[in-house]
CHARMM internal coordinates of N, CA and C (Angstrom, degrees):
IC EDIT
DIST 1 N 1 CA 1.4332
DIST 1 CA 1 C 1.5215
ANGL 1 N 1 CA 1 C 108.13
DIST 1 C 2 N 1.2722
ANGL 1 CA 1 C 2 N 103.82
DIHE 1 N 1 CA 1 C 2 N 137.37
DIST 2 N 2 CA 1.6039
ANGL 1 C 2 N 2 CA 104.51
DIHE 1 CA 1 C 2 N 2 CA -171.86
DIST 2 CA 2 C 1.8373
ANGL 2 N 2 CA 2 C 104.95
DIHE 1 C 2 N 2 CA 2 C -123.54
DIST 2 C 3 N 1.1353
ANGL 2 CA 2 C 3 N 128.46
DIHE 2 N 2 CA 2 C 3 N 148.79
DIST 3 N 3 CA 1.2972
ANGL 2 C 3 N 3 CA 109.47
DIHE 2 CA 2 C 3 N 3 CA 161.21
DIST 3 CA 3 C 1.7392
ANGL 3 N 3 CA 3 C 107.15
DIHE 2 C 3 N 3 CA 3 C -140.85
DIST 3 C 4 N 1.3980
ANGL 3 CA 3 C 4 N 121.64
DIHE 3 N 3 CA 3 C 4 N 169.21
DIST 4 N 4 CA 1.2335
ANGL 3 C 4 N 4 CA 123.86
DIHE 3 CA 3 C 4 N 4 CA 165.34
DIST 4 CA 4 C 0.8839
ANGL 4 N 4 CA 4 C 120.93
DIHE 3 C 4 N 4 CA 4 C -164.84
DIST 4 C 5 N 1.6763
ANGL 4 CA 4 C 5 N 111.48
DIHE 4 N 4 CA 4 C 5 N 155.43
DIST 5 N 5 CA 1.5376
ANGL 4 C 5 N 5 CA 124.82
DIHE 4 CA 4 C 5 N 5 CA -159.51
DIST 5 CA 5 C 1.5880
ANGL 5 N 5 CA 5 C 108.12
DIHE 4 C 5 N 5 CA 5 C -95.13
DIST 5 C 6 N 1.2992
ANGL 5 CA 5 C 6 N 149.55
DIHE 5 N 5 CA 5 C 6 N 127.84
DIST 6 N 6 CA 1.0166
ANGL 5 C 6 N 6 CA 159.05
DIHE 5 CA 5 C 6 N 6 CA 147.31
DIST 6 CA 6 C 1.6011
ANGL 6 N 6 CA 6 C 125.56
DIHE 5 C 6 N 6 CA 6 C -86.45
DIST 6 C 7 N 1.6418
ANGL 6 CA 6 C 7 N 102.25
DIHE 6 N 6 CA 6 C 7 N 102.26
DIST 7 N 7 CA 1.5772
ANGL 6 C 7 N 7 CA 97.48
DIHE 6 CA 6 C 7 N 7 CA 169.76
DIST 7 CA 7 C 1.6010
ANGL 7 N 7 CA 7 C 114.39
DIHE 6 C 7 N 7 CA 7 C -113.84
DIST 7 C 8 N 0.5938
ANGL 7 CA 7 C 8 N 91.55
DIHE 7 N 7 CA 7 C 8 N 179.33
DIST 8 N 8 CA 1.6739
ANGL 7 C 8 N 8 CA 114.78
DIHE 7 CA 7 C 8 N 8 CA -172.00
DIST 8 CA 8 C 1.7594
ANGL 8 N 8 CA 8 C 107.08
DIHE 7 C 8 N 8 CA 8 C -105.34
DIST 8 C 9 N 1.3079
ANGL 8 CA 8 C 9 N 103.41
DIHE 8 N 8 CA 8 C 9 N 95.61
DIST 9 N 9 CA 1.3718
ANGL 8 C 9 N 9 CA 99.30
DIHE 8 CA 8 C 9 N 9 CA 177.48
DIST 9 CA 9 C 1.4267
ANGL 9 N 9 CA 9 C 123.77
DIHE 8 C 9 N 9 CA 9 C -116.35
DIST 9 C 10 N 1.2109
ANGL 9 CA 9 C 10 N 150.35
DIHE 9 N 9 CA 9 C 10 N 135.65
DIST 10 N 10 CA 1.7122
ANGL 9 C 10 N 10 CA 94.68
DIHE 9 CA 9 C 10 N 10 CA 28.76
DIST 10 CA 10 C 1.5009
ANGL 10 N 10 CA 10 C 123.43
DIHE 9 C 10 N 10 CA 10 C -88.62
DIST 10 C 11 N 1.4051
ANGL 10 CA 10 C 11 N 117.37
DIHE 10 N 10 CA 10 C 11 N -16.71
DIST 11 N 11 CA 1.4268
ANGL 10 C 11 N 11 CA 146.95
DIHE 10 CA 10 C 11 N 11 CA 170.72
DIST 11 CA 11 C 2.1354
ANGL 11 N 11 CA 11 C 102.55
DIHE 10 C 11 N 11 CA 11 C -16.76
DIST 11 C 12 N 1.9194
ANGL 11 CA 11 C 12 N 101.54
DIHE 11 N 11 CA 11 C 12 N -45.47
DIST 12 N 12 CA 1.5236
ANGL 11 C 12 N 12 CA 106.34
DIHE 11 CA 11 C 12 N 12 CA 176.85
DIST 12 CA 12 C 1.1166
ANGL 12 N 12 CA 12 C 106.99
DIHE 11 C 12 N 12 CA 12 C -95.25
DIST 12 C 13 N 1.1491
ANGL 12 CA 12 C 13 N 148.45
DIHE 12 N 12 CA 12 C 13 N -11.04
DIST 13 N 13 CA 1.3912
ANGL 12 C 13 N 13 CA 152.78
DIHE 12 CA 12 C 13 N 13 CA -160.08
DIST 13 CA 13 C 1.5129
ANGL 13 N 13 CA 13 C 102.70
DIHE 12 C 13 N 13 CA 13 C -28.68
DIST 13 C 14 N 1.2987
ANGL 13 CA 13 C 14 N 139.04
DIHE 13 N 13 CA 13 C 14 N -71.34
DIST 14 N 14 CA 0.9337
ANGL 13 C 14 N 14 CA 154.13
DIHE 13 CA 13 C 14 N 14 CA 95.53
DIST 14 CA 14 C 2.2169
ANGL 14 N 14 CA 14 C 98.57
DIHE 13 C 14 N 14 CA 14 C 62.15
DIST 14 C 15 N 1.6124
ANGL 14 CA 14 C 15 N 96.80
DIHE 14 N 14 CA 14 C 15 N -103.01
DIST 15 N 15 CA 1.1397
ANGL 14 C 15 N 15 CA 117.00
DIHE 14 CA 14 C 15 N 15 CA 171.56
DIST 15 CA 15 C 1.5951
ANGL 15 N 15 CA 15 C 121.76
DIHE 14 C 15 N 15 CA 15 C -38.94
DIST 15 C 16 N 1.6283
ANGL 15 CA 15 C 16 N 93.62
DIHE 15 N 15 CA 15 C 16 N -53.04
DIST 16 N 16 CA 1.5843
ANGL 15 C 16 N 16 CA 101.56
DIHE 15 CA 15 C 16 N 16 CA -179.22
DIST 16 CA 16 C 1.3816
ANGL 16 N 16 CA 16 C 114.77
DIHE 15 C 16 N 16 CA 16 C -61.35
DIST 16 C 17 N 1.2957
ANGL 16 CA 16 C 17 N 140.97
DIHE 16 N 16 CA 16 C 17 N -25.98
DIST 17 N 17 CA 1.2627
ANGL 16 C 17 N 17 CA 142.93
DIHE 16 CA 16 C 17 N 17 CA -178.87
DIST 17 CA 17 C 1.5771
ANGL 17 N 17 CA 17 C 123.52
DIHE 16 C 17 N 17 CA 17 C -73.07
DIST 17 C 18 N 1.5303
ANGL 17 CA 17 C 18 N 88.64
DIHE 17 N 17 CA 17 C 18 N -56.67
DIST 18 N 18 CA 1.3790
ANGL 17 C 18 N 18 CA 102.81
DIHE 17 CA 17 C 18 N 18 CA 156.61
DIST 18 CA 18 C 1.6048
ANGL 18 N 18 CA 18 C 113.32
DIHE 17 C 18 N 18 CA 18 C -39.88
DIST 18 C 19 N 1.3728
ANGL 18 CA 18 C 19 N 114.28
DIHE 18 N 18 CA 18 C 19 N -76.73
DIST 19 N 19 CA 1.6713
ANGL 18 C 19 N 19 CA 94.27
DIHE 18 CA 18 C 19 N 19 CA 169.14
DIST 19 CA 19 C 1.4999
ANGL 19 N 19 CA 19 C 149.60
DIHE 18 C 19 N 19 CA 19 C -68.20
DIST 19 C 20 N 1.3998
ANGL 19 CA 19 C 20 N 85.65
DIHE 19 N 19 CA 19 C 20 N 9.63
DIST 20 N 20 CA 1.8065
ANGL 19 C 20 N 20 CA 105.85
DIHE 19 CA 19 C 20 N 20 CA 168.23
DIST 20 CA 20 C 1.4356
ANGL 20 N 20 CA 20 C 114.55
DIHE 19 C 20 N 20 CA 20 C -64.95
DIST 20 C 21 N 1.3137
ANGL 20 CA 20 C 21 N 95.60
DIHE 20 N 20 CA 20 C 21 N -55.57
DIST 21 N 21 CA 1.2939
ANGL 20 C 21 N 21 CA 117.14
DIHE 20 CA 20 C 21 N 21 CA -168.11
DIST 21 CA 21 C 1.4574
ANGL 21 N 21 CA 21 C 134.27
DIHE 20 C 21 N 21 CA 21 C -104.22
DIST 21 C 22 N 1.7676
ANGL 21 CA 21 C 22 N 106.40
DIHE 21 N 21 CA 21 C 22 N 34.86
DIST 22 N 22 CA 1.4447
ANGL 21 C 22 N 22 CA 124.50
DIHE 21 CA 21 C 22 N 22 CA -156.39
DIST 22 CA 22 C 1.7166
ANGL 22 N 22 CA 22 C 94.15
DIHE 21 C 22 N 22 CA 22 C -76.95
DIST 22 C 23 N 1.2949
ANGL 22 CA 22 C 23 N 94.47
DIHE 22 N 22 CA 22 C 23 N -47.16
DIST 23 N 23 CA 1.7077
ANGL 22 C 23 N 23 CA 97.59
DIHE 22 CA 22 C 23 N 23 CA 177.86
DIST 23 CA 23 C 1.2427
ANGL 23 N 23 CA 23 C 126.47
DIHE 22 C 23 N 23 CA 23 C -59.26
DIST 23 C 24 N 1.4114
ANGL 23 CA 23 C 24 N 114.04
DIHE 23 N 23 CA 23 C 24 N -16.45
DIST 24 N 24 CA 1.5013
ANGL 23 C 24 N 24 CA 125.05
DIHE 23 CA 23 C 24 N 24 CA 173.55
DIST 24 CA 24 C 1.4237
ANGL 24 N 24 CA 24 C 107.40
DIHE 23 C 24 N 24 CA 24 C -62.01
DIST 24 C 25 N 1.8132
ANGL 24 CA 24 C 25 N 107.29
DIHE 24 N 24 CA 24 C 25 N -50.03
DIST 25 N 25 CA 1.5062
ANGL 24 C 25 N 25 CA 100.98
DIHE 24 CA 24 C 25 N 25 CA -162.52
DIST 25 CA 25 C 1.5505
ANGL 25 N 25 CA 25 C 100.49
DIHE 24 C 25 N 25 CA 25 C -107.78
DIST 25 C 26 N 1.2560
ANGL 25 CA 25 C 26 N 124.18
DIHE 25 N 25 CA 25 C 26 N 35.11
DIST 26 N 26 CA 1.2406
ANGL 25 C 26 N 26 CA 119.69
DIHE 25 CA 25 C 26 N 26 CA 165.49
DIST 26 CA 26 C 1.8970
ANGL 26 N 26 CA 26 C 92.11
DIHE 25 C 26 N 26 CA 26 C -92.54
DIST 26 C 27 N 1.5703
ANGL 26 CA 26 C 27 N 120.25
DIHE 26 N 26 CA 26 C 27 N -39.26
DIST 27 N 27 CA 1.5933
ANGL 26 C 27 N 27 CA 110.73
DIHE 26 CA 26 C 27 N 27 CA -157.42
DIST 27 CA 27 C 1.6695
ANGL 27 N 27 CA 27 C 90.39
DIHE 26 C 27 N 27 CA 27 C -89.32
DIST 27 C 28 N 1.3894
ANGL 27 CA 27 C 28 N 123.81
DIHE 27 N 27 CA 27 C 28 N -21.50
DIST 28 N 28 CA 1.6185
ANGL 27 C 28 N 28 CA 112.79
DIHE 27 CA 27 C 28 N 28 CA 161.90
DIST 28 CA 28 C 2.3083
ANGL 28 N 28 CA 28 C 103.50
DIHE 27 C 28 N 28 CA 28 C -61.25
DIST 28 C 29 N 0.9445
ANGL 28 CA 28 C 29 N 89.19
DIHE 28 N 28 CA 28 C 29 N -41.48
DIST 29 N 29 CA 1.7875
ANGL 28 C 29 N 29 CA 85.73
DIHE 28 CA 28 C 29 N 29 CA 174.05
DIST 29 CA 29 C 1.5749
ANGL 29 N 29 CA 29 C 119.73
DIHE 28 C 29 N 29 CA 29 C -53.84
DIST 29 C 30 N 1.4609
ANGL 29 CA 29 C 30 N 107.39
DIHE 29 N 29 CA 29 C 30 N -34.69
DIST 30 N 30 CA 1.3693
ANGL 29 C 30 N 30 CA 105.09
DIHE 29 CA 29 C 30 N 30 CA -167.49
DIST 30 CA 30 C 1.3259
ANGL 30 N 30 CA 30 C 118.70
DIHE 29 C 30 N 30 CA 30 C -120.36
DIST 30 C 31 N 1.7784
ANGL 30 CA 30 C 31 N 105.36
DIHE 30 N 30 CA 30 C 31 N -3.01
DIST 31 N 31 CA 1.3765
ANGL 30 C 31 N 31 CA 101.34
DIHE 30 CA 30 C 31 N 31 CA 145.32
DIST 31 CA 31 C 1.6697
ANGL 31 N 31 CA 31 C 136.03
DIHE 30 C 31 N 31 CA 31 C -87.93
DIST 31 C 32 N 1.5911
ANGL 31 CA 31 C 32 N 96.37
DIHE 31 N 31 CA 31 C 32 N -6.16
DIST 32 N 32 CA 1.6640
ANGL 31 C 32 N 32 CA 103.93
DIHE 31 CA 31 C 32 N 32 CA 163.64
DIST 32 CA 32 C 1.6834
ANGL 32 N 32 CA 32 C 106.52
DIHE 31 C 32 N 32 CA 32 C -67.97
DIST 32 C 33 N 1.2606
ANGL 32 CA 32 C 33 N 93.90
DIHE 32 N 32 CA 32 C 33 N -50.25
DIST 33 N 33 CA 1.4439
ANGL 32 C 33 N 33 CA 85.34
DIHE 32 CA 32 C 33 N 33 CA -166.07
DIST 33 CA 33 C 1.4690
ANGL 33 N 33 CA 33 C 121.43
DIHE 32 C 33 N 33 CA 33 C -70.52
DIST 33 C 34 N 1.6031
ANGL 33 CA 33 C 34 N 125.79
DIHE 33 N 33 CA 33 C 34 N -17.24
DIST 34 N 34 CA 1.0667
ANGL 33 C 34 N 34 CA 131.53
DIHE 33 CA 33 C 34 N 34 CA 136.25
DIST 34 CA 34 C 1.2977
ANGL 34 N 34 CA 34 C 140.02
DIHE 33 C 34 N 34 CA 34 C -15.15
DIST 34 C 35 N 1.5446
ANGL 34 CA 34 C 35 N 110.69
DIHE 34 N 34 CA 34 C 35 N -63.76
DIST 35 N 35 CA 1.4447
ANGL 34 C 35 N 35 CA 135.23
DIHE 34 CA 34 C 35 N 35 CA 161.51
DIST 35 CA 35 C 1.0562
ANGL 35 N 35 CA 35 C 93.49
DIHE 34 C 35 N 35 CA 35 C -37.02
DIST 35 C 36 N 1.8327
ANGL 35 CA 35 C 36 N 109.28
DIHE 35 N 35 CA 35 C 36 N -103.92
DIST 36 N 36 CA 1.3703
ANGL 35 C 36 N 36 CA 134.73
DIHE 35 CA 35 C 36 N 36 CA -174.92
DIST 36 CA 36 C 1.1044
ANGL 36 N 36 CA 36 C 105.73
DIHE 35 C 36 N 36 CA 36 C 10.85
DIST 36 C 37 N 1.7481
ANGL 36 CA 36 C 37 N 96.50
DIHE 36 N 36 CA 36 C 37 N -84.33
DIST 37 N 37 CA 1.7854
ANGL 36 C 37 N 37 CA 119.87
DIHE 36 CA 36 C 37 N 37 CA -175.72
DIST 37 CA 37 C 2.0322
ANGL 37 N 37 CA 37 C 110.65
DIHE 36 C 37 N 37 CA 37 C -21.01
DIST 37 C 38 N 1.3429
ANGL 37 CA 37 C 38 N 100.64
DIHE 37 N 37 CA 37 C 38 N -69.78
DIST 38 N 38 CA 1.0629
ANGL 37 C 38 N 38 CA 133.61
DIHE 37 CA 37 C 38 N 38 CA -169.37
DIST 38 CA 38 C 2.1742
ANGL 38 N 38 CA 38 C 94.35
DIHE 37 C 38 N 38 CA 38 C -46.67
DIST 38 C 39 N 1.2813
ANGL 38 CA 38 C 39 N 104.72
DIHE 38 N 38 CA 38 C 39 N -80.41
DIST 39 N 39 CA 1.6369
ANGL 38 C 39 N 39 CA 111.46
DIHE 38 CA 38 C 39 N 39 CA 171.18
DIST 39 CA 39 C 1.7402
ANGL 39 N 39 CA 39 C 103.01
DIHE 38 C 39 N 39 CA 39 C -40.18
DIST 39 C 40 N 1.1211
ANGL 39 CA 39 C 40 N 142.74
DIHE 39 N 39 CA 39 C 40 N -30.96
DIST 40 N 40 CA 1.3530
ANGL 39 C 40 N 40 CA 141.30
DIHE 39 CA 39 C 40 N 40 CA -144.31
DIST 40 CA 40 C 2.1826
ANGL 40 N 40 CA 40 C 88.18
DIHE 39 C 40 N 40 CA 40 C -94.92
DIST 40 C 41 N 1.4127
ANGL 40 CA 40 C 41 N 89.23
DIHE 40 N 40 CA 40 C 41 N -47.42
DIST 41 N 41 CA 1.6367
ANGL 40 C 41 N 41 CA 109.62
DIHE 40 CA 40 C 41 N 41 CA -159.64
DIST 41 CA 41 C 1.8310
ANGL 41 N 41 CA 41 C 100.46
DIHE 40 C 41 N 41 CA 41 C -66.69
DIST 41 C 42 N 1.6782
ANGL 41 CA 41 C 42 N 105.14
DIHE 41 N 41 CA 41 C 42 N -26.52
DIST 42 N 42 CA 1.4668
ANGL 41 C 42 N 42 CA 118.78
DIHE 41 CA 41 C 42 N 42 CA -178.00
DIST 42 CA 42 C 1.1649
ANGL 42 N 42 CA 42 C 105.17
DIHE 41 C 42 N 42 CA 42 C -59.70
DIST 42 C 43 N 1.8397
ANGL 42 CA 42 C 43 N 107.82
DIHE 42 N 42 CA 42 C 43 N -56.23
DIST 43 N 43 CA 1.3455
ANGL 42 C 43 N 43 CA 117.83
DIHE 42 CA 42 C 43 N 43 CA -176.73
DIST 43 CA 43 C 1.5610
ANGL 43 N 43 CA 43 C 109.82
DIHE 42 C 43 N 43 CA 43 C 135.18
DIST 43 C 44 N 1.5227
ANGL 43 CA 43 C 44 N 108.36
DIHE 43 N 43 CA 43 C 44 N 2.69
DIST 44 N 44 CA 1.5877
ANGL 43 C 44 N 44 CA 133.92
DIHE 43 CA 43 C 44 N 44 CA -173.40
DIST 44 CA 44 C 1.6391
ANGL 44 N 44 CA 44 C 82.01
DIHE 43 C 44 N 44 CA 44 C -67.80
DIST 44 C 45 N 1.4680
ANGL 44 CA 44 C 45 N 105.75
DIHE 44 N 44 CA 44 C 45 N 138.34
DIST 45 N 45 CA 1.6323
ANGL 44 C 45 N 45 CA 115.35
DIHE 44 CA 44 C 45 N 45 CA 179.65
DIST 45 CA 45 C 1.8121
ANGL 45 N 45 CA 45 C 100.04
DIHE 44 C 45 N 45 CA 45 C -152.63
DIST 45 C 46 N 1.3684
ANGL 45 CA 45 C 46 N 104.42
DIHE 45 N 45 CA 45 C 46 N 21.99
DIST 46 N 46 CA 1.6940
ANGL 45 C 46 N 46 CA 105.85
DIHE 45 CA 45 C 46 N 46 CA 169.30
DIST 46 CA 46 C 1.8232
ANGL 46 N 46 CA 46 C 96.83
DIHE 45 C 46 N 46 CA 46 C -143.31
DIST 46 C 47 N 1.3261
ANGL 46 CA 46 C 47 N 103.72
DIHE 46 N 46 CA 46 C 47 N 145.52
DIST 47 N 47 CA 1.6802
ANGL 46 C 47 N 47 CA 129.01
DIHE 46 CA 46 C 47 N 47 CA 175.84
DIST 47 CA 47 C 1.5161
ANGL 47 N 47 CA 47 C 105.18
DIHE 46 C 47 N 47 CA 47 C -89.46
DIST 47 C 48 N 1.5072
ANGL 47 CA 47 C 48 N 124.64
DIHE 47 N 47 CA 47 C 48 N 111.54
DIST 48 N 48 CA 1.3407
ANGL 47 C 48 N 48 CA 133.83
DIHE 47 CA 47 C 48 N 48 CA 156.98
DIST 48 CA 48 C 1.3075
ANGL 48 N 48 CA 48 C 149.50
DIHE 47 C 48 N 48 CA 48 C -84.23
DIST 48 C 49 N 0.9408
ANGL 48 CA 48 C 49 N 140.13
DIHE 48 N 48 CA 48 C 49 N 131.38
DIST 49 N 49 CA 1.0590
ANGL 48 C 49 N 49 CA 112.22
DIHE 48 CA 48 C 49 N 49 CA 148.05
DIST 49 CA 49 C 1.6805
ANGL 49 N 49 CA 49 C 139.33
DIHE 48 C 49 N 49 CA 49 C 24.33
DIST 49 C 50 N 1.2845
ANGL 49 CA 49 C 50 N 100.44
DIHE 49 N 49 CA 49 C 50 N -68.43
DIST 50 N 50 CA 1.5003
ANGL 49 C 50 N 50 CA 119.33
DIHE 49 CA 49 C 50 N 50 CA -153.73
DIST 50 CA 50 C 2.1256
ANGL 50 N 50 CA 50 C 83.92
DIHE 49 C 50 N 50 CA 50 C -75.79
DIST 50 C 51 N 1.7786
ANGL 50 CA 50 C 51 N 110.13
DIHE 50 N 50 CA 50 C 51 N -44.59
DIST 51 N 51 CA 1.1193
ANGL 50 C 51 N 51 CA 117.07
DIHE 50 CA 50 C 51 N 51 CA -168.10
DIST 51 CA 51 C 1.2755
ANGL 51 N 51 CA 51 C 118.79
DIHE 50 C 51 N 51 CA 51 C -63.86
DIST 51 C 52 N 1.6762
ANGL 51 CA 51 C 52 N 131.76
DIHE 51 N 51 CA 51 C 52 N -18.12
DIST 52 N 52 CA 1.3638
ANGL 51 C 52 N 52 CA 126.93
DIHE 51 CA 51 C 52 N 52 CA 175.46
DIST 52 CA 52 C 1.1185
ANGL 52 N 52 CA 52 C 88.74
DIHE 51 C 52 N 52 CA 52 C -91.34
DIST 52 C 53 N 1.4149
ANGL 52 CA 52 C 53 N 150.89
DIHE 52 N 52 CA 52 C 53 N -16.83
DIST 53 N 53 CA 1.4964
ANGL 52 C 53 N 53 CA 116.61
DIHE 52 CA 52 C 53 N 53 CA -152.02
DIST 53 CA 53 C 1.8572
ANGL 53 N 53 CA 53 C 90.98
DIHE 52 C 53 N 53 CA 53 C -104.99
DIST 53 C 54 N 1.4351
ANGL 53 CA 53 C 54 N 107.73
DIHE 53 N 53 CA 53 C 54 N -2.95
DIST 54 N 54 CA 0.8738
ANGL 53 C 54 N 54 CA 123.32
DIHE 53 CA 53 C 54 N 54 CA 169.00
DIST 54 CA 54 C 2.0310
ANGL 54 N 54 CA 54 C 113.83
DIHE 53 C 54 N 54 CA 54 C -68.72
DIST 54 C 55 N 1.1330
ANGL 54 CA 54 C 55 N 102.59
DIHE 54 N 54 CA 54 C 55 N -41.17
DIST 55 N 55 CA 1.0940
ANGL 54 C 55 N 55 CA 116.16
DIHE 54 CA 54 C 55 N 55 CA 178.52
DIST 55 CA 55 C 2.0407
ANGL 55 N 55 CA 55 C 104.33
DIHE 54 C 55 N 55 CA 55 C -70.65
DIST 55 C 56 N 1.3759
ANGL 55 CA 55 C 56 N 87.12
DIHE 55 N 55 CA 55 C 56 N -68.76
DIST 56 N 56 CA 1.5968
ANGL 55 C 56 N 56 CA 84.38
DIHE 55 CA 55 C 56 N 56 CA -176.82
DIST 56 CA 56 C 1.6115
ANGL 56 N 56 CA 56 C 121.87
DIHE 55 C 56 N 56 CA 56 C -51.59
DIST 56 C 57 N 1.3381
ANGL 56 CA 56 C 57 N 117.75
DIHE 56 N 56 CA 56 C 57 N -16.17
DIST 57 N 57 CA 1.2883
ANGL 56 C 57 N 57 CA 131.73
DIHE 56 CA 56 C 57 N 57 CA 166.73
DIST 57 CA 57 C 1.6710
ANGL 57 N 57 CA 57 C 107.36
DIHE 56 C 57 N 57 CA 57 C -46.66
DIST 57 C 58 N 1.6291
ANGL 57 CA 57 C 58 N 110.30
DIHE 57 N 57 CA 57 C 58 N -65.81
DIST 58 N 58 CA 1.2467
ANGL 57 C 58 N 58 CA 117.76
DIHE 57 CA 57 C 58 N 58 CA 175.87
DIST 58 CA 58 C 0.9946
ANGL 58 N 58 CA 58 C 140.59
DIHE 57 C 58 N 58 CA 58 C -55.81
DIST 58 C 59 N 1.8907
ANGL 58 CA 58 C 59 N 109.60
DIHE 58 N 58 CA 58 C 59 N -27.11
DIST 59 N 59 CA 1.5059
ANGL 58 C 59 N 59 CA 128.92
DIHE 58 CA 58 C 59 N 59 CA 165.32
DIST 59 CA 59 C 1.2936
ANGL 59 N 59 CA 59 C 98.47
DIHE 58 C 59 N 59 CA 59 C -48.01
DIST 59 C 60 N 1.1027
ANGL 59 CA 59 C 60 N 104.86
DIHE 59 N 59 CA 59 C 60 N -72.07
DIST 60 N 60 CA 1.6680
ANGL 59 C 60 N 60 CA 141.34
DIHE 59 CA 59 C 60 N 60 CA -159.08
DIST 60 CA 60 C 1.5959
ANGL 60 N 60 CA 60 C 96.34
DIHE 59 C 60 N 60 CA 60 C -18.40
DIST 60 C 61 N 1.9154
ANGL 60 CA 60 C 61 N 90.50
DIHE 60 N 60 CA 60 C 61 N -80.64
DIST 61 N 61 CA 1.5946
ANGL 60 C 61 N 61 CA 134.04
DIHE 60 CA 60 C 61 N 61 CA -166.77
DIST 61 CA 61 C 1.9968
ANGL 61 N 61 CA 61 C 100.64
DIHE 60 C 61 N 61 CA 61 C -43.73
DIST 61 C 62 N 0.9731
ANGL 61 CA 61 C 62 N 111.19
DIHE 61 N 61 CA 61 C 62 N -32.71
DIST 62 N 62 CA 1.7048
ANGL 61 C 62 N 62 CA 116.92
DIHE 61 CA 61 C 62 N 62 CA 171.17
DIST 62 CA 62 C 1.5574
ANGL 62 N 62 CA 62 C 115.26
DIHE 61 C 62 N 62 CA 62 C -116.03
DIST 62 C 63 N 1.3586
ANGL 62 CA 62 C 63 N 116.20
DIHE 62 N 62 CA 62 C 63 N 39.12
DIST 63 N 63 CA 0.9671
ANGL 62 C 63 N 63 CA 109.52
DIHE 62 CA 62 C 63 N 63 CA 152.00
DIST 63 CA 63 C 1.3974
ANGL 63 N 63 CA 63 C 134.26
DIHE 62 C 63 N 63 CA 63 C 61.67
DIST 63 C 64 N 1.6592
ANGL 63 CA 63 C 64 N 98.28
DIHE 63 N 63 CA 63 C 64 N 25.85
DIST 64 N 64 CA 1.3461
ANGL 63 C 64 N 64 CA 112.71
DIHE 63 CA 63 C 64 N 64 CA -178.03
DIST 64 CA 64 C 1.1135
ANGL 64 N 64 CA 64 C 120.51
DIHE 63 C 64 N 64 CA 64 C -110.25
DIST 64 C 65 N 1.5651
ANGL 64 CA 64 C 65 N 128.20
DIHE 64 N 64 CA 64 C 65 N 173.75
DIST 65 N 65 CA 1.5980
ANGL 64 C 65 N 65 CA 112.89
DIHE 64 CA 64 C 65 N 65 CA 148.19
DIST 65 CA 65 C 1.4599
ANGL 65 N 65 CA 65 C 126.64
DIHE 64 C 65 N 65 CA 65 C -161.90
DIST 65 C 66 N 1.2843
ANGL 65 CA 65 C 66 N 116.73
DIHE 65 N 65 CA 65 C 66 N 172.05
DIST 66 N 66 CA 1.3413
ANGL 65 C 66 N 66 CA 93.17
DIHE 65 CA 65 C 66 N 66 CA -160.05
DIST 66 CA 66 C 1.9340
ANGL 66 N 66 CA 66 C 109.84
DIHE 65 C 66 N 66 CA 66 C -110.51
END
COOR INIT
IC SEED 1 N 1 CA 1 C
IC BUILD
């Protein structure tokens, strides 16, 4: 089984990237939640500072953005 995506560029440009790079922000997904997990398991029960830039780190680090 084969499938493929067809956009329309430059009109999708937009779209097409987004699905370039789905795998990018699935391992930004599951290394937040990693963290999280990890702060949650400590006993951390407040979001900082330190934790978005934590996040934007990961955007960053793969070349994404939001």
């Amino acid at each position: 089984m084969k499938a493929k995506l067809e956009f329309d560029l430059p009109e999708e440009s937009e779209e097409h990237l987004h699905a370039v790079h789905a795998t990018d922000w699935y391992l930004v997904a599951w290394n937040m939640h990693q963290y999280l997990w990890k702060l949650h398991h400590d006993g951390s029960t407040t979001t900082t500072q330190a934790d978005l830039d934590y996040l934007n780190d990961l955007i960053s680090d793969y070349g994404l953005k939001l």
